[in-house]
N, C-alpha and C positions, 0 to 999 in steps of 0.2 A: 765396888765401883762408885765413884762420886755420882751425884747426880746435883744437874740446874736443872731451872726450869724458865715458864714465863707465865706471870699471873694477869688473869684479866677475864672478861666476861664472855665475850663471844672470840674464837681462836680459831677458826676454821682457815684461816688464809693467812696461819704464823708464820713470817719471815724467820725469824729465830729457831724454828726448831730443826728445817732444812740446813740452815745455817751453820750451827752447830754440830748438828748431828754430821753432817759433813766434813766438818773438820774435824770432829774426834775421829770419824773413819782412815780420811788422810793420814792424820796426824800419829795414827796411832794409840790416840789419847784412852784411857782405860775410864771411861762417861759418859751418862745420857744426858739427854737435853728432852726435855716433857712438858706439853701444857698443862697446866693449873687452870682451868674454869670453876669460878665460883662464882655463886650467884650473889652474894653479899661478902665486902671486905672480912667480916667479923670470919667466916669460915677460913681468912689464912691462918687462923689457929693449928686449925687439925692438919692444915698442911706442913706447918714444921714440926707437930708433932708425930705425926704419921710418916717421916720422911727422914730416919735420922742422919742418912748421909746426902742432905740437902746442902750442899755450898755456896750457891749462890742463886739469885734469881731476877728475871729482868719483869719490870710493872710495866702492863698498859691501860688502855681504855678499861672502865673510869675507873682507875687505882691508883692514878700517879699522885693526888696528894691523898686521898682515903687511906692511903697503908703509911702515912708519917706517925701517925698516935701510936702506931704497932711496933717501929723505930726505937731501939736502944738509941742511937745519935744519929747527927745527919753532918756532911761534910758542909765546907763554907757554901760552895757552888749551889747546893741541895735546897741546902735553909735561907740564900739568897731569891732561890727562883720558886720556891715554895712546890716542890712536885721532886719526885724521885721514879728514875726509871731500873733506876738496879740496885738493889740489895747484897752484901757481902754479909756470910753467916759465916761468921765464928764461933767454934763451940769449943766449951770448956767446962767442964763439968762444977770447977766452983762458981762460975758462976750464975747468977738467978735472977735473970732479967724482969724487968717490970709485968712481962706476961706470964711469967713463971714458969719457962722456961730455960733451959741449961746452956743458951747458946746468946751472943751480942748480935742485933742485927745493926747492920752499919750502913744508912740512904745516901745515893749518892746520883747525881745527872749528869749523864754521858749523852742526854740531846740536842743538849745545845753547843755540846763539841762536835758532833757529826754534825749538824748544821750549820757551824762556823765554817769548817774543815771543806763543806762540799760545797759552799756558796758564794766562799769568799774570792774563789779564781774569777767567779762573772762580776764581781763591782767594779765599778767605773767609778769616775770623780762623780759622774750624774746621781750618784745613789747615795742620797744624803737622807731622804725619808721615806718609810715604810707602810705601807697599810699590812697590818697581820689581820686574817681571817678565822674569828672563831674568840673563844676565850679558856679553852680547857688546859689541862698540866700541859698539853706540847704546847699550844702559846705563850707562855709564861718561860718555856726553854729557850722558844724561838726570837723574844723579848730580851734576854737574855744577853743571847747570842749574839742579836743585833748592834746593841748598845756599845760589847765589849768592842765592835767593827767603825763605832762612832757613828752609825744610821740613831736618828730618831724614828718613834715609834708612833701609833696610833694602829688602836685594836678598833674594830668591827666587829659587830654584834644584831643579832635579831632587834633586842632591846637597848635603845640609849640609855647612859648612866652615864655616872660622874667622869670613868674612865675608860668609857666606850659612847664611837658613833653609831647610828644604826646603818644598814645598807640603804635606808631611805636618802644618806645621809653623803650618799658618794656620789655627789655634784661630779661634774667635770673641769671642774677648777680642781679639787681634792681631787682627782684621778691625774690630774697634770702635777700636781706640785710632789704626788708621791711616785718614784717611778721603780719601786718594788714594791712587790705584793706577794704575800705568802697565805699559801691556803694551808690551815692547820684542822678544820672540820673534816670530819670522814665524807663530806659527800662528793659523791661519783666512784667512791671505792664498790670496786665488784662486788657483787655482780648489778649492782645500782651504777650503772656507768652513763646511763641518761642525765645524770644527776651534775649538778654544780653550784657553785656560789653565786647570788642574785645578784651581779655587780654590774655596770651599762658597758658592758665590751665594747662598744661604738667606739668610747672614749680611749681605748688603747693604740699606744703606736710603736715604733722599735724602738723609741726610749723607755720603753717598760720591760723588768724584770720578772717574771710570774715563776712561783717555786710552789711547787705541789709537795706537802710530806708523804703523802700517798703515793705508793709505788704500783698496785696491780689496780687497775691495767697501767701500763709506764708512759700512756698520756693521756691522762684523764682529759674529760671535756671541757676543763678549768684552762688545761695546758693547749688543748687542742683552738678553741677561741686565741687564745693569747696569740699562738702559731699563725692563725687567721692573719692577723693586725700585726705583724712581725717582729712581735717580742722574742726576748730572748726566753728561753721555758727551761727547769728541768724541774725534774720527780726527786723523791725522797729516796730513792734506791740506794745511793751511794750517803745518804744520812745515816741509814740503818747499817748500812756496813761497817761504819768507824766509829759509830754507837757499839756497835757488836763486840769490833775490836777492841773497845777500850773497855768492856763489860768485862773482858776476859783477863784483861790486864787488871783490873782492881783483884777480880775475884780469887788472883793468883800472886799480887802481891804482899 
């Protein structure tokens, strides 16, 4: 039996693993799909090697760029956006990858296709510029993503830098001239649903787009304000799903 999996830290509320596991029942498919919790990158060692009919696997929180050094190669898309959410393992017994193991791993990012794919039916001509919230590997997807759509960008951050505002930082002139906003931090994901982005909701009106990557609950408090002030909102649900699908398409082609 093959097996995937999905690596990352805390896994309690895996969209992936329902996912999958669903479809190989559907489908027929002869495969499991398993979380992988480690507590430090360096332990996905023992995971391929403890796992020799490991084929593929998908990274999340915080592994999407910590597992590139562990990468036999990375695709254009990958080594553009610097973050990988899926892994294709090939194995081949001559071969002896730089961890000294028997198998190539091949990074690749499939989220900033599911976030093309599920965002791009709501833009209007009004959606020329973006505030992104956060700055982790899904930012950098969703950055990505954006660009290839012809939105400029501007990331938000706790702390200003060179290529970040802060939230202090989101006047309402900067909430007017951006009229998407994507929230890429975990907060308000379950069961912390009280939870959200510090941003002056005052300032929103139905010329704002708000796109949550978070999916449980399916409208966070981020979406729910937005909804308030008559934006247009969605969730990350339908992200993860054609992330999923095309996780499946690599892993098989």
């Amino acid at each position: 039996m093959d097996l995937y999996g999905l690596l990352g830290l805390t896994l309690q509320h895996s969209f992936s693993h329902s996912y999958f596991n669903d479809k190989f029942s559907r489908e027929n498919i002869d495969a499991k799909y398993v979380n992988f919790e480690i507590p430090q990158i360096g332990d996905v060692l023992d995971v391929f090697r403890n796992h020799p009919n490991l084929r593929g696997m998908n990274v999340t929180i915080p592994y999407k760029r910590e597992i590139i050094p562990f990468l036999t190669e990375l695709n254009d898309d990958a080594r553009e956006i610097g973050a990988v959410n899926v892994v294709k393992i090939v194995h081949d017994d001559k071969c002896n990858d730089k961890n000294g193991l028997p198998i190539k791993l091949i990074g690749y990012n499939t989220d900033y296709l599911g976030f093309t794919q599920s965002i791009q039916p709501l833009l209007q001509e009004k959606h020329k510029k973006a505030l992104i919230l956060g700055t982790g590997g899904a930012s950098q997807a969703v950055e990505y993503g954006l660009k290839k759509l012809g939105i400029s960008c501007q990331k938000v951050s706790r702390r200003k830098s060179d290529n970040c505002i802060s939230y202090d930082d989101m006047t309402s002139e900067v909430m007017a001239e951006h009229a998407v906003i994507v929230n890429t931090t975990p907060l308000g994901t379950s069961p912390n649903v009280d939870e959200c982005p510090d941003i002056p909701y005052d300032t929103l009106t139905s010329e704002h787009l708000l796109y949550d990557l978070i999916y449980n609950p399916a409208e966070t408090l981020f979406l729910k304000k937005g909804k308030e002030h008559g934006c247009v909102i969605k969730n990350g649900l339908e992200m993860l799903q054609i992330q999923a699908d095309w996780s499946w398409k690599i892993w098989n082609m």
